[in-house]
N, C-alpha and C positions, 0 to 999 in steps of 0.2 A: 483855126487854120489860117496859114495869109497864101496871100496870091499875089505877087510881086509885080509893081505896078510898073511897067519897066519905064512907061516917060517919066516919072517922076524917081526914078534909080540914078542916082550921082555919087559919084569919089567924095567919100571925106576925108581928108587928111587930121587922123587924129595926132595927139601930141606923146598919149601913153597909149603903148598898145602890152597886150597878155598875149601867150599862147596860153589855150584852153584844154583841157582835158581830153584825151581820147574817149569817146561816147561809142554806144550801140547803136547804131541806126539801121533803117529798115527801107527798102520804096516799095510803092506800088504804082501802079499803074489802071487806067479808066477811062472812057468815055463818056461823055454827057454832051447833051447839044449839039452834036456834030463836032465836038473837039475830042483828042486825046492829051490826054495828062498826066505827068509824072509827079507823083508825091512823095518827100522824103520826110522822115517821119524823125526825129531823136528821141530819144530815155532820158536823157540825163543819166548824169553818175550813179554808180551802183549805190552809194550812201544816203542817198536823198530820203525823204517822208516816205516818198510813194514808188519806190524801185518797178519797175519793168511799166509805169505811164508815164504815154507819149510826154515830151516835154516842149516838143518844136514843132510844126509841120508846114514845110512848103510846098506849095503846088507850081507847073511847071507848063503853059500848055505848050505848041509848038514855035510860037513867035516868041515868047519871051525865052525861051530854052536856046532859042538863034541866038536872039541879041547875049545874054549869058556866055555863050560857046564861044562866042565875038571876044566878048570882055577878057575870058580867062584866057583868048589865047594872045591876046595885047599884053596883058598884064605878066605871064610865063612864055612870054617874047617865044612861043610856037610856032 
């Protein structure tokens, strides 16, 4: 699993970029510690070795899911 470090979250401007696959995904949601948190979870492509395990999972807690909500609405000018 990762947990998105947001001070150390920067723009890179790559030089080649892909669009990727539409994937299955899944979230859930949790407490621990006195936080809650949102985790999204990917499959990867139905073709892979291992069809229906996880392939991705990011955690979310409530300050990094601000600064996130911040970014994407800068970025799709919201």
């Amino acid at each position: 699993m990762a947990q998105i470090d947001m001070e150390k979250f920067e723009k890179l401007n790559k030089q080649r970029n892909l669009l990727h696959d539409k994937v299955y995904a899944t979230y859930s949601t949790f407490d621990l510690l006195g936080k809650h948190y949102v985790q999204i979870d990917t499959y990867g492509r139905s073709d892979r070795d291992n069809p229906g395990k996880i392939s991705q999972s990011v955690q979310l807690d409530k300050e990094s899911a601000k600064t996130m909500y911040e970014l994407l609405k800068k970025e799709f000018n919201f």
